[in-house]
C-alpha positions as CSV (number, residue, x, y, z in Angstrom):
1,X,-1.9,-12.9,29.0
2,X,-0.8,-15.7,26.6
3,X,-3.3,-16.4,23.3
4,X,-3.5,-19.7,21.4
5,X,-0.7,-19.8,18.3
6,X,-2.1,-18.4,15.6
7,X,-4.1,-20.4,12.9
8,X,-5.2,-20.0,10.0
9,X,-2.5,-19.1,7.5
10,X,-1.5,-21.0,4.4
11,X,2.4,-21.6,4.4
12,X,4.5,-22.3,1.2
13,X,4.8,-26.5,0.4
14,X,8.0,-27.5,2.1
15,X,9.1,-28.5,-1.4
16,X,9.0,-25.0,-2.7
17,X,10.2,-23.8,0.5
18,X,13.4,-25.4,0.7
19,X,13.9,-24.2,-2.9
20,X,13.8,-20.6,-1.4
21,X,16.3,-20.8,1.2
22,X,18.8,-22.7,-1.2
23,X,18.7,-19.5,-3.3
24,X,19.2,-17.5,-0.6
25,X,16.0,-15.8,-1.2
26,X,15.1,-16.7,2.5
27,X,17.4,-16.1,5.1
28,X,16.5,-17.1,8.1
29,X,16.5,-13.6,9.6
30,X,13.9,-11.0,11.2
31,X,12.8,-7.8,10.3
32,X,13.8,-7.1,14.2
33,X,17.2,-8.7,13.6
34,X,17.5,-6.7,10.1
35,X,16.9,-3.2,12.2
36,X,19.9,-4.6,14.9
37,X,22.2,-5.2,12.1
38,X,21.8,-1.8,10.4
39,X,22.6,-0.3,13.9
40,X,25.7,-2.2,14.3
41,X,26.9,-0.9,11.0
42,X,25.6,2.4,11.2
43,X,25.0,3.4,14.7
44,X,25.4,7.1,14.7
45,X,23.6,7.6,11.3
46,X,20.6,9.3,11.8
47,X,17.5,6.7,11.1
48,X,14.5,8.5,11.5
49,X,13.3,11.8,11.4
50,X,9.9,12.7,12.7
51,X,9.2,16.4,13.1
52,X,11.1,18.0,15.3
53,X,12.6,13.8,16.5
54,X,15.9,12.9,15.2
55,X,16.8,9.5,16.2
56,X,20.2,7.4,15.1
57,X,20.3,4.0,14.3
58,X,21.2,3.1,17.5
59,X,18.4,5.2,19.5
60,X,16.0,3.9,17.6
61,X,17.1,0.1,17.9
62,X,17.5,0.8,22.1
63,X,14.3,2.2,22.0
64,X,12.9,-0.7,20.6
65,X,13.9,-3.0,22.8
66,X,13.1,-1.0,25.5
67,X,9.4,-1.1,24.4
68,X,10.0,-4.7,23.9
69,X,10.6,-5.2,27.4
70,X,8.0,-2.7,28.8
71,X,4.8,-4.7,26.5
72,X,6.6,-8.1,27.7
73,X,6.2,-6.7,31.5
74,X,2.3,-6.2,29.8
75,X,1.9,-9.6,28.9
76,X,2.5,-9.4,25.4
77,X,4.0,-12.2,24.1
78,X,5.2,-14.7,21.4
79,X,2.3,-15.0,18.5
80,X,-0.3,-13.0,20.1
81,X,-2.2,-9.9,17.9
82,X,-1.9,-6.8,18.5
83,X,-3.8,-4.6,16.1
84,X,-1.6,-1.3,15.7
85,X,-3.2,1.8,14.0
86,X,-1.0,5.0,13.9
87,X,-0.5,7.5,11.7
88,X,2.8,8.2,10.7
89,X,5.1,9.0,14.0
90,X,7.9,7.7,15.2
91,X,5.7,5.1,17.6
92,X,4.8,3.0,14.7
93,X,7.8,2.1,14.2
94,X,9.7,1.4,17.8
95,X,5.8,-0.7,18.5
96,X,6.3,-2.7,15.2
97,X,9.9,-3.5,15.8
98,X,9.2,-4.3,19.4
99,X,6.4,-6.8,18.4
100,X,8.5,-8.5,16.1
101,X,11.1,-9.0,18.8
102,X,9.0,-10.3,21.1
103,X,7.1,-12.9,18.0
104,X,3.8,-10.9,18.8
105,X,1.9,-9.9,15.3
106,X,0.8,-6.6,14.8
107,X,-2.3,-6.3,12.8
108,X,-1.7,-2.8,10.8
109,X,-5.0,-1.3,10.4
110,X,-4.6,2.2,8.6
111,X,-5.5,5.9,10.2
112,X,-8.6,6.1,8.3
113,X,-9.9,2.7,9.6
114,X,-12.9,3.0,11.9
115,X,-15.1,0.9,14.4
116,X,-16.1,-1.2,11.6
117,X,-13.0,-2.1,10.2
118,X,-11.4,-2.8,13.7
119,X,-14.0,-4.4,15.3
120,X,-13.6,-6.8,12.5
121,X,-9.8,-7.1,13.0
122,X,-9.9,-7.4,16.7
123,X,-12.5,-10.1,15.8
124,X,-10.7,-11.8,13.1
125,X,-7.6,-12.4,15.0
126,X,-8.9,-12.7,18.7
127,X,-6.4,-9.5,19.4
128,X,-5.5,-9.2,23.1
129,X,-4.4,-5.8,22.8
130,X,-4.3,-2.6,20.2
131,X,-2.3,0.2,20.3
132,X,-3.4,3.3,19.1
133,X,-2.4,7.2,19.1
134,X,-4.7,9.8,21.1
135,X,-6.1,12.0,18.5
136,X,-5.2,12.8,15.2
137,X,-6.5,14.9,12.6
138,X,-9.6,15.9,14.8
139,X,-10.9,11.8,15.4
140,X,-10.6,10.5,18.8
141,X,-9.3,7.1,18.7
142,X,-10.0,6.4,22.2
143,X,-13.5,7.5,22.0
144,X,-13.5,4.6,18.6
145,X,-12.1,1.9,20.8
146,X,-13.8,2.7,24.1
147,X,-17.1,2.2,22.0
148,X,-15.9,-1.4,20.5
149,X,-14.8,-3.0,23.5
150,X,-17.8,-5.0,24.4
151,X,-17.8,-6.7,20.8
152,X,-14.3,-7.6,21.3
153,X,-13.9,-10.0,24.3
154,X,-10.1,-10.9,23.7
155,X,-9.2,-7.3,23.4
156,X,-7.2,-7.1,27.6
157,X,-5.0,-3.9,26.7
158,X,-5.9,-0.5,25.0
159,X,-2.3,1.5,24.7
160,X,-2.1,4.7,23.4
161,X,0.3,7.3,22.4
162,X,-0.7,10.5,23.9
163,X,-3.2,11.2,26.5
164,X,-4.4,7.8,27.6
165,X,-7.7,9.0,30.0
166,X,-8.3,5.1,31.3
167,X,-6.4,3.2,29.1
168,X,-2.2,2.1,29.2
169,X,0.4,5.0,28.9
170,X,2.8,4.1,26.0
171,X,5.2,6.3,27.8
172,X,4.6,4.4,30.8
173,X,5.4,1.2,28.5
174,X,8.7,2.8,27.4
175,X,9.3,4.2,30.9
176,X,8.2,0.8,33.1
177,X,10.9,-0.2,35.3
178,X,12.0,-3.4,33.8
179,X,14.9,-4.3,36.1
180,X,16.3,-7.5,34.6
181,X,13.5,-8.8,32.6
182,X,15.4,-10.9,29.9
183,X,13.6,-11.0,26.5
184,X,12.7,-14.3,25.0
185,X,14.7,-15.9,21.7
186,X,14.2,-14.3,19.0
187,X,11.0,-15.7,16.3
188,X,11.5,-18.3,13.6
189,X,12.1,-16.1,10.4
190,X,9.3,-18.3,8.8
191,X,7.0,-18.1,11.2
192,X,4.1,-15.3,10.3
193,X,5.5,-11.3,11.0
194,X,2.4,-9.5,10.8
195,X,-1.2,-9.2,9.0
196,X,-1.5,-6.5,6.4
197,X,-4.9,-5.6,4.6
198,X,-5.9,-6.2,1.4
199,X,-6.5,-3.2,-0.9
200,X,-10.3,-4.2,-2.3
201,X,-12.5,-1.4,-2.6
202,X,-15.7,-3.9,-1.4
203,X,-16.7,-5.7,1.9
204,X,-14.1,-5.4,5.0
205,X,-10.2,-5.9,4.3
206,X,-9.0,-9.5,4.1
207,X,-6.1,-10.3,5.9
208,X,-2.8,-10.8,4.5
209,X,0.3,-13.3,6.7
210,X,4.0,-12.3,5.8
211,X,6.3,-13.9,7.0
212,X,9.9,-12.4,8.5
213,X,11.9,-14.5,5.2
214,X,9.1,-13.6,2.5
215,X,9.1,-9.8,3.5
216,X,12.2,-9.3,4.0
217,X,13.3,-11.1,0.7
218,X,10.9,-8.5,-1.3
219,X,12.5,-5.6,1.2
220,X,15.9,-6.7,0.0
221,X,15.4,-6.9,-3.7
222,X,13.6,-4.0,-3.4
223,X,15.6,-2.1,-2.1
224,X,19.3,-3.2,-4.4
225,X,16.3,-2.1,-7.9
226,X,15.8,1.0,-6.7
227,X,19.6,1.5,-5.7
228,X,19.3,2.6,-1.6
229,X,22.2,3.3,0.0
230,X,23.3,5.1,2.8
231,X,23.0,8.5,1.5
232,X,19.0,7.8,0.6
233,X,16.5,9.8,2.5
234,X,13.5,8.3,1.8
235,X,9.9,10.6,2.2
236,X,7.0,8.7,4.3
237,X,4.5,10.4,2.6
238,X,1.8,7.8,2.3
239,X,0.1,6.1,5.0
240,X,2.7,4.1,6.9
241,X,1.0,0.9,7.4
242,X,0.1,0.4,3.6
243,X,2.5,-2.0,1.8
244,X,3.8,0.7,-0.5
245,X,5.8,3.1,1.2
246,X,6.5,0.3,4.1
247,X,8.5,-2.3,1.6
248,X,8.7,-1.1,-2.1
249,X,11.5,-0.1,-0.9
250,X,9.6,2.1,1.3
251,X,11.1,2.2,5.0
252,X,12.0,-0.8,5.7
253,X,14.1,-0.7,2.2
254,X,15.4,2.6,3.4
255,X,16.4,0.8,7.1
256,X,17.7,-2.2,5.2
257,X,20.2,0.3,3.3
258,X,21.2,2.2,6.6
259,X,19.6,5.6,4.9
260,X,17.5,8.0,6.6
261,X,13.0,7.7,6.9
262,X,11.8,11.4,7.4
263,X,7.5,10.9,8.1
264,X,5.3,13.4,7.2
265,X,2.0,13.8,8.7
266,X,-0.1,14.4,5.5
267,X,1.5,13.8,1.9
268,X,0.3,17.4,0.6
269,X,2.8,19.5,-0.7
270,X,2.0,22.3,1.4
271,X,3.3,19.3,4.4
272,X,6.5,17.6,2.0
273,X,7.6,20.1,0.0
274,X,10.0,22.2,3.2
275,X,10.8,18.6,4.2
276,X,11.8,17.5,0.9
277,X,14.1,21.3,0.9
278,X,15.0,20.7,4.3
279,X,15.7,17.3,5.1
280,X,17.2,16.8,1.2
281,X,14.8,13.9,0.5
282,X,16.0,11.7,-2.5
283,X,13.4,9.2,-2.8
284,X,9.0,9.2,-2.0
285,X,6.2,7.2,-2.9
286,X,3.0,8.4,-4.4
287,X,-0.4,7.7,-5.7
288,X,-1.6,9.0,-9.0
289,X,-4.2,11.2,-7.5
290,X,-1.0,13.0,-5.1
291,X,1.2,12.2,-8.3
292,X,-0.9,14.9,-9.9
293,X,-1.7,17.7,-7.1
294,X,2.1,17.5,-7.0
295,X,2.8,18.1,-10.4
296,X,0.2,20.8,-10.7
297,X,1.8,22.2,-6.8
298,X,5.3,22.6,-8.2
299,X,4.3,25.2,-10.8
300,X,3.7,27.7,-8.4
301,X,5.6,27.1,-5.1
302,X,9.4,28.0,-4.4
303,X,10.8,25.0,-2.4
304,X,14.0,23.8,-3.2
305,X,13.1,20.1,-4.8
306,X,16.2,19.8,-6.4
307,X,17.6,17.0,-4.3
308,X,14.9,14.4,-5.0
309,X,16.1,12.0,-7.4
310,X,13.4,9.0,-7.7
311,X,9.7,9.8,-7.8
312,X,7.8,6.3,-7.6
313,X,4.1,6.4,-8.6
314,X,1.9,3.0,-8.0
315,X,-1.3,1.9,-6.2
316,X,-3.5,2.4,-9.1
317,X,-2.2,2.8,-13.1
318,X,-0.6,6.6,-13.6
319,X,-1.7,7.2,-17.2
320,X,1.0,7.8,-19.7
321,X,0.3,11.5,-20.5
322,X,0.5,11.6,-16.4
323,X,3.6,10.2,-16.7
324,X,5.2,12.5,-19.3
325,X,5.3,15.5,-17.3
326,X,7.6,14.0,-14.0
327,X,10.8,14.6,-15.6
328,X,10.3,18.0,-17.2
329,X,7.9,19.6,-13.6
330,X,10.1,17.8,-11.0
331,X,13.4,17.4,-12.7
332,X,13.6,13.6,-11.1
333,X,13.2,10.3,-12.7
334,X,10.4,8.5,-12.6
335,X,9.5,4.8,-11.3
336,X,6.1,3.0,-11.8
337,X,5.8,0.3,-9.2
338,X,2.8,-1.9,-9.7
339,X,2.3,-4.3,-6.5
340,X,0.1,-5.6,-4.0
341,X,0.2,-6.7,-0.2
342,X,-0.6,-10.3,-1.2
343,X,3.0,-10.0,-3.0
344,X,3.9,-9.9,-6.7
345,X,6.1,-6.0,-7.0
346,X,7.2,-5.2,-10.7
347,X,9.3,-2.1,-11.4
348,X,10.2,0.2,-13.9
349,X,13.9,0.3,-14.7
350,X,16.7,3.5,-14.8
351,X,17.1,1.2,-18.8
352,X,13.5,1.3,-19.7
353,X,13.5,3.7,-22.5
354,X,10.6,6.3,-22.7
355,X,7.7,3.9,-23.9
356,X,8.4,1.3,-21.5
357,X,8.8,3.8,-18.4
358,X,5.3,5.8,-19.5
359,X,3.0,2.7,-20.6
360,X,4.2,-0.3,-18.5
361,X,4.1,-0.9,-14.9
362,X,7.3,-2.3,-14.9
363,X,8.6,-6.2,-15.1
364,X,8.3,-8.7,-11.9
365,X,11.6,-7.4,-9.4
366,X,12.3,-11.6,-9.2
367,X,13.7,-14.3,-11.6
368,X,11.6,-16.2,-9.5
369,X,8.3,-14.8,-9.5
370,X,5.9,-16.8,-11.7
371,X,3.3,-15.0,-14.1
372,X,0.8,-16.6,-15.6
373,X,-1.8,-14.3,-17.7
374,X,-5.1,-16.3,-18.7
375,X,-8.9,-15.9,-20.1
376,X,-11.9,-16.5,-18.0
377,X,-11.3,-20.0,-18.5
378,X,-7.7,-19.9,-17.4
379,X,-6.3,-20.8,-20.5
380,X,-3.0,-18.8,-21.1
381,X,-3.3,-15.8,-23.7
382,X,-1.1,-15.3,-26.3
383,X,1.8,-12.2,-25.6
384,X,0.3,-9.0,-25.7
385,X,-3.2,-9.7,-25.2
386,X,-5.5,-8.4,-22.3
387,X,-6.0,-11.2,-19.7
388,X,-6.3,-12.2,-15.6
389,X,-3.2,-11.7,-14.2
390,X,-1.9,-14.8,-11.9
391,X,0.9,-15.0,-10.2
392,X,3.1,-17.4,-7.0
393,X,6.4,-16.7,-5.9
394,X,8.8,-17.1,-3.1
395,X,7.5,-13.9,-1.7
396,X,3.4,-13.8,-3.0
397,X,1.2,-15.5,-0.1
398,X,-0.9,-18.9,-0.7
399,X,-4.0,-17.8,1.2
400,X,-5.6,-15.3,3.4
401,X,-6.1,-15.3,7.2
402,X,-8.6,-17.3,8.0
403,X,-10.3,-17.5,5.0
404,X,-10.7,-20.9,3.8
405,X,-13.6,-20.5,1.6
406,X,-12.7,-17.0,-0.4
407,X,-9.1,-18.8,-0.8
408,X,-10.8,-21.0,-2.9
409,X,-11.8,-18.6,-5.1
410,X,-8.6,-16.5,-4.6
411,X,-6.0,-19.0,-5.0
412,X,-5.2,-21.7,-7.9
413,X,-5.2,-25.7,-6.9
414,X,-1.2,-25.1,-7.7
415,X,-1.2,-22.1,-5.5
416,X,-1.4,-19.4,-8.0
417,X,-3.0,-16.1,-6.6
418,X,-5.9,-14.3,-8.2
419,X,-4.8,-11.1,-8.1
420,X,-8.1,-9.4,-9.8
421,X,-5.8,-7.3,-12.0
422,X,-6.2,-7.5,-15.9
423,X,-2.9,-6.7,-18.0
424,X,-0.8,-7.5,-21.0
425,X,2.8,-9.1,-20.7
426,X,4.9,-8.0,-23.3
427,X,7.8,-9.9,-24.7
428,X,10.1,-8.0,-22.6
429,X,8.5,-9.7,-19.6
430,X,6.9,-5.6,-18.9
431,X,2.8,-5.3,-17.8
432,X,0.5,-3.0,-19.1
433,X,-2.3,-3.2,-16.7
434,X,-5.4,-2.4,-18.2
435,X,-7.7,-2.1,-15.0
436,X,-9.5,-4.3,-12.6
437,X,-11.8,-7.6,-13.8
438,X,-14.8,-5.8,-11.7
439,X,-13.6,-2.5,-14.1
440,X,-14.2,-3.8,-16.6
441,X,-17.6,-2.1,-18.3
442,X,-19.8,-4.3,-20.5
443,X,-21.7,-2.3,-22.3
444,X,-23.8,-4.5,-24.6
445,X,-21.1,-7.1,-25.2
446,X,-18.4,-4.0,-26.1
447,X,-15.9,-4.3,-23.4
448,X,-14.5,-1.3,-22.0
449,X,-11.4,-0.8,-20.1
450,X,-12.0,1.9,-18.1
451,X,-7.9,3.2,-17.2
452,X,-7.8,3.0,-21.0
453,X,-10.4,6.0,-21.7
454,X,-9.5,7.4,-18.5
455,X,-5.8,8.0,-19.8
456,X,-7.9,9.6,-22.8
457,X,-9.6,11.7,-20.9
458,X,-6.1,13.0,-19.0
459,X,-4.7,13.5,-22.1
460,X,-7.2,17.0,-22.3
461,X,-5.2,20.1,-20.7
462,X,-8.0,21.1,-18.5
463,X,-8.5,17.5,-16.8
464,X,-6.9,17.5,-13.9
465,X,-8.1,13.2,-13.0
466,X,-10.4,11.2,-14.3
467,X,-12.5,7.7,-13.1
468,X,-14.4,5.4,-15.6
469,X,-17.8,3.3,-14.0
470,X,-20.5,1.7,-15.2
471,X,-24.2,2.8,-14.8
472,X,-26.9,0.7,-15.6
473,X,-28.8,0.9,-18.3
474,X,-31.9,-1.1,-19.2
475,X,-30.8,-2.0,-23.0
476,X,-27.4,-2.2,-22.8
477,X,-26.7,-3.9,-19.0
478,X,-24.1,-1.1,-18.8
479,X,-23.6,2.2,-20.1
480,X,-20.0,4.5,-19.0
481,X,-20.1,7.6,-16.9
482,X,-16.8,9.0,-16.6
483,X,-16.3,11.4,-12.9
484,X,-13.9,14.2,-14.0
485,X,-12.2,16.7,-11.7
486,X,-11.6,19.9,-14.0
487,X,-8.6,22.8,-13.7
488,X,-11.2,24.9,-15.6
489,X,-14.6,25.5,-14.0
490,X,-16.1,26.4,-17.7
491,X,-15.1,23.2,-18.9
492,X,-18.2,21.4,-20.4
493,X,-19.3,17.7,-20.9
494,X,-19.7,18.4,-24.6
495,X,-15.7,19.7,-25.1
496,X,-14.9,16.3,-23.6
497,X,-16.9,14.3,-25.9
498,X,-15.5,16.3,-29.2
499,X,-12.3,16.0,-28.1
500,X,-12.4,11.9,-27.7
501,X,-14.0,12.0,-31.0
502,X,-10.7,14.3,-32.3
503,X,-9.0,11.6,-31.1
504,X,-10.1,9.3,-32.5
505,X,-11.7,6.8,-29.9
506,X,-14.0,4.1,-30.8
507,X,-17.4,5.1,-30.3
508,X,-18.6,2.7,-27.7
509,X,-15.3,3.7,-25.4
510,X,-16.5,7.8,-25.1
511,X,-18.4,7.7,-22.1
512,X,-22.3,7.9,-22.5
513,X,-22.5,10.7,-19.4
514,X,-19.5,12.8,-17.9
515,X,-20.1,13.7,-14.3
516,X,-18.3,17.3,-13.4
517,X,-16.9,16.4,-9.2
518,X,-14.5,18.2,-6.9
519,X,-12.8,15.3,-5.5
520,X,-13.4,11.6,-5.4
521,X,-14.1,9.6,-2.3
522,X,-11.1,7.2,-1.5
523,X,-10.9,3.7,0.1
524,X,-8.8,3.6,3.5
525,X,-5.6,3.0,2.0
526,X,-5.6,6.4,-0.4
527,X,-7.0,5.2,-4.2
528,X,-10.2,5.9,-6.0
529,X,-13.4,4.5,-4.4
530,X,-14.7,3.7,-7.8
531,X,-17.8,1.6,-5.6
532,X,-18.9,5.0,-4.1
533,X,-18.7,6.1,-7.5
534,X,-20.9,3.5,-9.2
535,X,-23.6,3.9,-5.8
536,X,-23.3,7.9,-6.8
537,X,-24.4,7.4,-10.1
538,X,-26.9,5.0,-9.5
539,X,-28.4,6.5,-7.3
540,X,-28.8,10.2,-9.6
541,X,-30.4,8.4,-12.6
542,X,-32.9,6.4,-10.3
543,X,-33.8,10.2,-8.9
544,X,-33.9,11.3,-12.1
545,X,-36.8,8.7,-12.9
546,X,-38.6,8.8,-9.7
């Protein structure tokens, strides 16, 4: 079972590629061969925790290779796809490693993914195989895959973790009787490691190629910022897959240092809290949205938090008065990250002094990342002033998966990427990101950035989040309707509006409508679905004139 080499990714000019390896940026080593060195150094450190699962360095690298050899013995093999979607369990982890071993590419579609979305994966990449888990949280996987099958003709090989009905055992993967089957040489380190998802909140994920040097550079450097070691126990509270907690440092920062990953199942504190206490977690990743149940959890429960030192917040802007109340409720320090799978990660320092650690989303973590912020016309703007942020570096990707004509669009002739994000740069080389282009509301030629009345909004005691959208409007184009999720069920529109006006806000920036919500839909990879929100709306005032 042996699929064509795969096409369709956009590698760095040689030029510029030689100019990485000579400053050691690349390396010319694996993420597989990065795991095997940690368990030489640290064998009998403990790795990875998962429930009750407590496997050293060592354990976890044989294990790897044992799964290596047992999807070899499958017919798994150098560059095929493997789309992998499990939630976060040991598994991901031992199949990830093993695939990079063997030069096969997992595709890392996310829990919440459905038929859709892997359909169009196992489409995309003419995937020979997927791996998959059972059940989890009350969705049959198999049942999901069972009905794509006949729309994916390369698909050979459903594994799954669990009960496998009339699919492949995992454990009789890891169990197989191998004998002497020899593994093949390891992967080129440039050649592509995987295909993460892009983070869009419309249309089906695009897929993003890293390669073993560009990942593992941003692993590295991620990992000396946020100072792992060791002694780090880092909290897998988010989605595994996503690029967040996987490489920001995430796990593979926390693997790199030779700490310890605990995984939690959800990332609620009812599920991290005891294994913060009990496994004395140092180090987790969060959303804003989980930033703030967090905050608002620790008030009232009794866990022991005291050893987590580093709380990172990114995936969407965390609003400064957000930001304020880290130190004093959780008695750790705080890290904005602002990053995306395409690339580009800028951090928050332990220097940055209050303003820049509460307002900024931290500075590029490379002397080598290039930042270019421009107008619509791609002229540069001058320091401090809103524009389209774009940015290459040696490890930010020059084009999508098979995807020639949106990389077009996505990508500058001199291989700048469009990352969709509008910010201001300050002198201090910091960003301030003010929101998305597409968030951006018109409302009769007024521009709006809607994270900057959203932060207004969070700034009220009784708003617990907040989420900015336009509406149409016959007159204006666009009117605002801000979604709010209150702490106080008597909370009305009109206090809202008062208090913005208190405040101090320009009249065109106070929302024209405020929509009381219990929660907001998300996208697949945890932030606000602002579309769903924008559909919502329009839908209610078209009602409402019918």
């Amino acid at each position: 079972m042996r699929s064509t080499h795969a096409q369709g990714w956009v590698p760095w000019p040689d030029d510029l590629a030689q100019q990485y390896r000579r400053a050691g940026y690349w390396r010319g080593e694996t993420l597989e061969q990065m795991l095997a060195a940690s368990a030489r150094k640290h064998p009998d450190r403990i790795a990875l925790v998962c429930g009750q699962r407590r496997l050293t360095y060592l354990q976890l690298h044989q294990q790897v290779l044992t799964a290596a050899a047992g999807l070899q013995q499958r017919g798994i093999g150098h560059q095929d796809r493997v789309v992998l979607q499990l939630p976060n369990i040991a598994e991901f982890f031992i199949a990830s490693f093993a695939l990079f071993r063997l030069g096969a590419i997992p595709v890392f579609a996310l829990p919440a993914h459905r038929a859709t979305e892997l359909t169009h994966f196992c489409q995309l990449t003419d995937a020979i195989a997927c791996i998959i888990v059972d059940r989890d949280n009350g969705f049959d996987y198999r049942a999901m895959v069972r009905n794509l099958l006949p729309q994916a003709p390369a698909l050979q090989d459903v594994i799954v973790v669990g009960e496998a009905e009339e699919f492949t055992s995992w454990d009789g993967i890891i169990n197989a009787d191998t004998g002497s089957t020899e593994l093949p040489p390891s992967p080129e380190a440039g050649e592509v490691a995987f295909l993460q998802l892009s983070g869009g909140s419309t249309g089906l994920p695009k897929l993003i190629p890293r390669t073993h040097d560009d990942y593992l550079y941003s692993v590295r450097t991620s990992a000396e910022i946020c100072e792992l070691a060791p002694a780090s126990v880092y909290l897998c509270a988010l989605p595994v897959a996503h690029n967040f907690p996987l490489s920001s440092p995430g796990t593979l920062g926390t693997f790199y240092a030779g700490g310890c990953v605990v995984l939690a199942r959800r990332p609620a504190p009812d599920d991290c809290f005891p294994l913060i206490e009990r496994e004395g977690v140092t180090l987790t990743a969060l959303v804003p949205p989980l930033a703030m149940l967090w905050l608002d959890a620790a008030r009232k429960r009794r866990e022991d938090l005291s050893s987590l030192q580093l709380l990172q917040v990114g995936g969407a802007r965390f609003s400064a008065e957000a930001a304020a109340r880290v130190k004093p409720i959780l008695r750790c320090r705080l890290q904005q990250v602002f990053g995306m799978a395409e690339g580009l990660v800028n951090y928050t320092r332990p220097e940055d002094d209050d303003n820049l650690l509460h307002h900024t989303q931290g500075r590029p973590m490379s002397e080598a990342d290039e930042i270019r912020v421009v107008d619509d016309e791609d002229r540069p703007v001058r320091c401090g002033e809103p524009g389209h942020l774009l940015t290459r570096g040696p490890y930010t990707i020059r084009g999508y998966y098979r995807a020639r004509e949106h990389n077009l669009r996505a990508f500058t002739a001199d291989g700048f990427y469009r990352t969709g994000d509008i910010v201001r740069q300050l002198p201090s080389g910091h960003l301030m990101v003010e929101g998305r282009a597409k968030d951006q509301i018109n409302r009769g030629g007024d521009k709006i950035a809607a994270e900057e009345v959203e932060n207004y909004l969070l700034a009220h005691p009784a708003v617990h989040d907040a989420a900015l959208v336009a509406m149409p409007d016959a007159y204006l184009g666009e009117k605002a309707c801000a979604f709010i999720i209150s702490r106080d069920p008597s909370l009305r529109p009109i206090e809202l509006l008062r208090f913005l006006q208190r405040r101090g806000v320009a009249q065109y920036k106070i929302p024209d409508r405020i929509e009381l919500i219990d929660a907001f839909p998300k996208t697949s990879v945890g932030k606000v679905n602002k579309r769903a929100l924008r559909e919502r709306i329009t839908e209610k005032l078209a009602t409402a004139l019918s």
